[in-house]
C-alpha positions in Angstrom: 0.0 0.0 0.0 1.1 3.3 -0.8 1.6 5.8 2.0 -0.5 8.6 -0.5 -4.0 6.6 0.3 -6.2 8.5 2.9 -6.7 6.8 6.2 -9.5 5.4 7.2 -11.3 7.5 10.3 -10.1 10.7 9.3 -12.1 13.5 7.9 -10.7 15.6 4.7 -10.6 18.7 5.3 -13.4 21.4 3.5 -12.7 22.7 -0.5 -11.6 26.0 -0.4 -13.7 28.4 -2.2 -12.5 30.0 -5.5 -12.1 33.8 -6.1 -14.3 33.6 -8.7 -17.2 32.2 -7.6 -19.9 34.2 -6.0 -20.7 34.3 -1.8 -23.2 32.1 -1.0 -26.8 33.7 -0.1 -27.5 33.3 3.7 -29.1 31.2 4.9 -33.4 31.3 4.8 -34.5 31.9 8.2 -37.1 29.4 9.1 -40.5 30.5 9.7 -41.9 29.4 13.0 -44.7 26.4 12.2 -48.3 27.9 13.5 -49.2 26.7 16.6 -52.3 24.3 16.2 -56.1 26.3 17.1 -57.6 29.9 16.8 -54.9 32.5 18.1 -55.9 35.9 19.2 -53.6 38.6 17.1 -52.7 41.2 19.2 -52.1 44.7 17.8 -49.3 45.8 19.3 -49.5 50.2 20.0 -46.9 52.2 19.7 -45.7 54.8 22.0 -46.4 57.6 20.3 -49.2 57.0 18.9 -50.6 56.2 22.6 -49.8 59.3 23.7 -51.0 61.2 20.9 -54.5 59.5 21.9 -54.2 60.4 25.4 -52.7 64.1 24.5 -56.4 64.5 22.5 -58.4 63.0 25.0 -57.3 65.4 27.5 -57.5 68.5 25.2 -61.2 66.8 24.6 -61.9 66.8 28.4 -60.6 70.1 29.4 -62.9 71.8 26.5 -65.6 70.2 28.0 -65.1 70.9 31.7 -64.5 74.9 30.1 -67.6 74.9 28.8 -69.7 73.1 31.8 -67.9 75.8 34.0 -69.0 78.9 31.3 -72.9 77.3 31.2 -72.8 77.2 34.9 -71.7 80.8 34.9 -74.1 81.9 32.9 -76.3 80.6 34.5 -75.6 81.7 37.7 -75.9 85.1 36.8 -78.7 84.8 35.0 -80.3 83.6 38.4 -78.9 86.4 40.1 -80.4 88.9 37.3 -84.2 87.6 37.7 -83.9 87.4 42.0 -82.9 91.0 41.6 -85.6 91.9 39.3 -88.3 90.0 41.6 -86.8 92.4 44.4 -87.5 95.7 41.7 -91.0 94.7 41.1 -91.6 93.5 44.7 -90.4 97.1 46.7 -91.9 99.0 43.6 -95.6 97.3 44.2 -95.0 97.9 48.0 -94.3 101.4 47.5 -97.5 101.6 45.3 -99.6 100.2 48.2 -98.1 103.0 50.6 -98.7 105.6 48.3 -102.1 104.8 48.2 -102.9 103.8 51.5 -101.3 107.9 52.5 -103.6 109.0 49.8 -106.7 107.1 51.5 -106.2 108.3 54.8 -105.9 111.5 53.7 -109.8 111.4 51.5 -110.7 109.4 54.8 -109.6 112.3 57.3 -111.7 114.7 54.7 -114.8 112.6 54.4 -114.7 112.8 58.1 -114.5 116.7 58.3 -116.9 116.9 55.9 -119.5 114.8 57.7 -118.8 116.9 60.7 -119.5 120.3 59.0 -123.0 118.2 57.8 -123.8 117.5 61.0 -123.4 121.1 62.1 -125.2 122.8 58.9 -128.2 120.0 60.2 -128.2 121.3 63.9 -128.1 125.0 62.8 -131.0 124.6 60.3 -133.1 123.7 63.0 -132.8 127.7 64.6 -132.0 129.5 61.2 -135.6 130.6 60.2 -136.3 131.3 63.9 -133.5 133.4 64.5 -134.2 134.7 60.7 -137.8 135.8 62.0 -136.4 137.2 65.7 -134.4 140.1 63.5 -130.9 138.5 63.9 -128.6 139.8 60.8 -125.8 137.7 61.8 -127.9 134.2 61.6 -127.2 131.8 58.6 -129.9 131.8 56.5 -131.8 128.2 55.9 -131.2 127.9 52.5 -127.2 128.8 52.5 -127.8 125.7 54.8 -129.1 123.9 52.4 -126.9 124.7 49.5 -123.9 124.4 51.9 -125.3 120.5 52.7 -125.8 119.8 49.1 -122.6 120.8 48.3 -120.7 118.9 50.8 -122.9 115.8 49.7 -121.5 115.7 46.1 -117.7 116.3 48.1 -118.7 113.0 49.7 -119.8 110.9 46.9 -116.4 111.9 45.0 -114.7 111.2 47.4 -115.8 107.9 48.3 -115.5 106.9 44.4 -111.7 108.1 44.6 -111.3 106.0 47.6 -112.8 103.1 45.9 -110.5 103.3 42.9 -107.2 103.5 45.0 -108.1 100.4 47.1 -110.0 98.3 45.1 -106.8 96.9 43.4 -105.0 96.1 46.7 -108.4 93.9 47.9 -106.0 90.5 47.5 -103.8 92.3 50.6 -106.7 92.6 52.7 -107.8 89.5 55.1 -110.9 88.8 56.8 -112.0 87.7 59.8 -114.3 84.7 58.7 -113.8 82.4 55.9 -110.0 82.8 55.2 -109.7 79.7 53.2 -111.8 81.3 50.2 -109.9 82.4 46.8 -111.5 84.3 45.4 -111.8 88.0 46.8 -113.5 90.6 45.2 -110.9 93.3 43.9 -108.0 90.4 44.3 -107.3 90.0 39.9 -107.3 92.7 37.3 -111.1 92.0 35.9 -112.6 91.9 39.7 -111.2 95.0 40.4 -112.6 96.6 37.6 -115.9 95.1 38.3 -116.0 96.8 41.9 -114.5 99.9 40.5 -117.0 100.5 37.8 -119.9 99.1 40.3 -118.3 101.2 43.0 -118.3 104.1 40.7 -122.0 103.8 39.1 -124.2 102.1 41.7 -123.5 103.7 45.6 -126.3 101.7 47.3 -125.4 103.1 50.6 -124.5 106.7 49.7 -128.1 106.9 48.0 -129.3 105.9 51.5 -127.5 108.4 53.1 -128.7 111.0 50.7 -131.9 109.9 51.3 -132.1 109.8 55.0 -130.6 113.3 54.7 -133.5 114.4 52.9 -135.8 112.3 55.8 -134.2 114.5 57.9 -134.3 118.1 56.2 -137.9 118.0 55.8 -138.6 116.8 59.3 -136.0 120.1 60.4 -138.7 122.2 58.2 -141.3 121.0 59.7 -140.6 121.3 63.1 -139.2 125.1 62.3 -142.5 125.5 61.0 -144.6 124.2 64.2 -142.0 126.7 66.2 -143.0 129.6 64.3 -146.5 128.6 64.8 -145.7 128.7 68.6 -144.1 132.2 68.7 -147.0 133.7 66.1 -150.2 132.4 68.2 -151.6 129.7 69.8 -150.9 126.5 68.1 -152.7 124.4 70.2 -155.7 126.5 69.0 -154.8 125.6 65.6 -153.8 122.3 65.6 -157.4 121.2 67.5 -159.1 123.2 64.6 -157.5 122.0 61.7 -158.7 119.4 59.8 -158.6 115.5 60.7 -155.6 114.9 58.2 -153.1 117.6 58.9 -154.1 116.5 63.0 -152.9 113.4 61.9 -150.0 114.2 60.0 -149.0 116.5 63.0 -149.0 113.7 65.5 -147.0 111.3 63.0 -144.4 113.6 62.3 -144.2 114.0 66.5 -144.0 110.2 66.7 -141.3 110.4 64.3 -139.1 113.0 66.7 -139.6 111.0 69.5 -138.7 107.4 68.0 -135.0 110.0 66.6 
């Protein structure tokens, strides 16, 4: 055997690569086999574009919490704008209500002076023709009496229509004694206190009374003037027992009528 031959159990070593031949590609990486069953792809998020969602979301939130706080604001103020008007309206309608309740008291105070001087014009009428016929130049005549009465009637009535139209439309302020619980009160709205006004205004049940009783009351004054001056001319007694039956009788009713006074 030649010494040349290669021994058995040893490895030859690799070929050498030649200059001209190309590099080898590298090598193919090998794919990883897919696992067996459904798998769940994740997305995977980068950094920035998490914080660019979180940058908007709180640029989002604070434009929202700007606007809650300007709407709250607003309407705050708006509150504030309407108590304050409510206040306006409240002292001006209490200031109305003085106003007219100083205006009342003040036709009240003149109605009562008025009645007064009535009263005193009825007592003198009862000695004016009497002092008339006695010669007394300083005496008040019965009919300046009489004017001055009429006169101070038609004051009256006025102002009792003048106090009706500064009261009626403060009727819902007033509160009775009995029956509190009702609602409706007359002069309380706009349309009932028209209706008393004009009623007020146009119908005076009780000053028609008045004048009326006034009237009772001036001709009963004449007539008892007139059975004085009968006295002081002559003897009435005389007269009355020979007049006839109906003036006896109207005599003695109109004497019934002083005494029941």
């Amino acid at each position: 055997m030649s010494s040349d031959a290669p021994r058995r159990g040893k490895f030859l070593s690799p070929p050498q690569p030649s200059p001209s031949k190309p590099p080898d590609k590298p090598a193919a990486t090998i794919k990883p086999a897919a696992s067996r069953g459904k798998v769940l792809r994740k997305t995977l998020i980068s950094p920035s574009s998490t914080h660019s969602t979180s940058t908007s979301g709180g640029a989002h939130g604070s434009d929202a919490d700007r606007d809650s706080l300007a709407n709250l604001r607003i309407a705050v103020h708006q509150a504030k704008e309407a108590a304050a008007t409510r206040r306006k309206e409240v002292s001006a309608q209490r200031d109305r209500v003085f106003d007219d309740l100083e205006k009342a008291e003040t036709i009240i105070l003149s109605l009562l002076d008025r009645a007064s001087e009535v009263a005193h014009a009825l007592s003198e009428m009862t000695s004016a023709k009497l002092s008339a016929g006695q010669g007394k130049a300083d005496s008040t005549s019965f009919d300046e009496l009489a004017a001055k009465i009429r006169g101070d009637g038609v004051g009256y009535l006025a102002g009792v229509k003048k106090l009706h139209q500064l009261l009626a439309p403060h009727a819902s302020f007033v509160k009775t004694i009995y029956g509190r619980d009702t609602k409706n009160v007359n002069g309380a709205s706009g349309k009932l206190s028209d209706a008393v006004i004009k009623k007020a205004t146009s119908n005076m049940y009780a000053a028609r009374v008045e004048k009326r009783l006034a009237l009772e009351r001036s001709a009963i004054l004449k007539e008892m003037i007139r059975l004085e001056e009968l006295e002081s001319a002559g003897d009435a007694r005389d007269m009355v027992g020979t007049s006839p039956p109906g003036i006896k009788r109207k005599h003695e009713s109109l004497e019934e009528d002083l005494l029941r006074m």
